[in-house]
C-alpha distance (Angstrom), angle and dihedral (degrees) to the residues before:
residue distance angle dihedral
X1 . . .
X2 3.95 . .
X3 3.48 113.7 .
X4 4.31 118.5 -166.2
X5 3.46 124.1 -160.5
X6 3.96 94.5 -6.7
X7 3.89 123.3 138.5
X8 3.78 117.8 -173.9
X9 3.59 94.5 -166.0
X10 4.30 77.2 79.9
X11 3.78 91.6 -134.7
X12 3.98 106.3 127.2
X13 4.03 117.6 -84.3
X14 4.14 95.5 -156.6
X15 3.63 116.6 -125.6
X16 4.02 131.8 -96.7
X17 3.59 149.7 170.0
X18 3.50 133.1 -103.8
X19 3.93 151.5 80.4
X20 3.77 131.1 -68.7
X21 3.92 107.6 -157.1
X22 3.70 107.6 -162.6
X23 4.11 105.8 -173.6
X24 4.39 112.3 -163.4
X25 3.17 126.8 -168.4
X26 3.49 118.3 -164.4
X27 3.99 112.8 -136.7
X28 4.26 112.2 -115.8
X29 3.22 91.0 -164.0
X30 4.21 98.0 73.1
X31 3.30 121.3 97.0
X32 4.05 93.4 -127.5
X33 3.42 124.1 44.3
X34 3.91 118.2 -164.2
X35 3.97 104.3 -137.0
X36 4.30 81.4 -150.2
X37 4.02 128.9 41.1
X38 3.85 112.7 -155.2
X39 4.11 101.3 -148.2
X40 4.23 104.4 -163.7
X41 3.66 107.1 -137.2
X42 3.87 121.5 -168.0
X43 4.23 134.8 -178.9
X44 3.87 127.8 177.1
X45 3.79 146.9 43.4
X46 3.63 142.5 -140.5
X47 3.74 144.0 173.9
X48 4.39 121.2 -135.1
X49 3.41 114.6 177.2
X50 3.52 100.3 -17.3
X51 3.71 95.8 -53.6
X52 4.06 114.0 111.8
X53 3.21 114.2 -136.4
X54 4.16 125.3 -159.9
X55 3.51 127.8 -164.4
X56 3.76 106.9 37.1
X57 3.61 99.6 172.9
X58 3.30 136.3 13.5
X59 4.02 151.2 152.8
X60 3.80 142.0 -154.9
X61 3.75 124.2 -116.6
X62 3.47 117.0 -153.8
X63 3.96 107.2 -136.1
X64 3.86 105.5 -156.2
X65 4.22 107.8 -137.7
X66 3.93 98.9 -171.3
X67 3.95 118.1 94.6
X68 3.87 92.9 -137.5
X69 3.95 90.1 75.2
């Protein structure tokens, strides 16, 4: 898990601009080797109830792991 620009004390982070560069490297060593990573990605916040909730929407992005793509 790699969490960017969230604080878990809830108090407000601010916003920004920029680039988050994540680099994988898939291990040769394994036995099976997905041809595809799926990489969850989620945004947003909100409160129901009293309960805070994190990760309001989200999508996967399929990360191809084959050299012919």
């Amino acid at each position: 898990m790699i969490e960017v620009g969230r604080d878990r004390s809830y108090r407000p982070t601010g916003g920004g601009t920029g680039t988050v560069v994540i680099d994988l490297v898939p291990d040769k060593d394994t036995k099976h080797q997905p041809e595809t990573l799926k990489v969850g990605v989620e945004v947003g916040s909100s409160e129901k109830d009293g309960v805070k909730i994190m990760g309001t929407d989200s999508i996967e992005v399929p990360v191809s792991l084959t050299d012919d793509e």
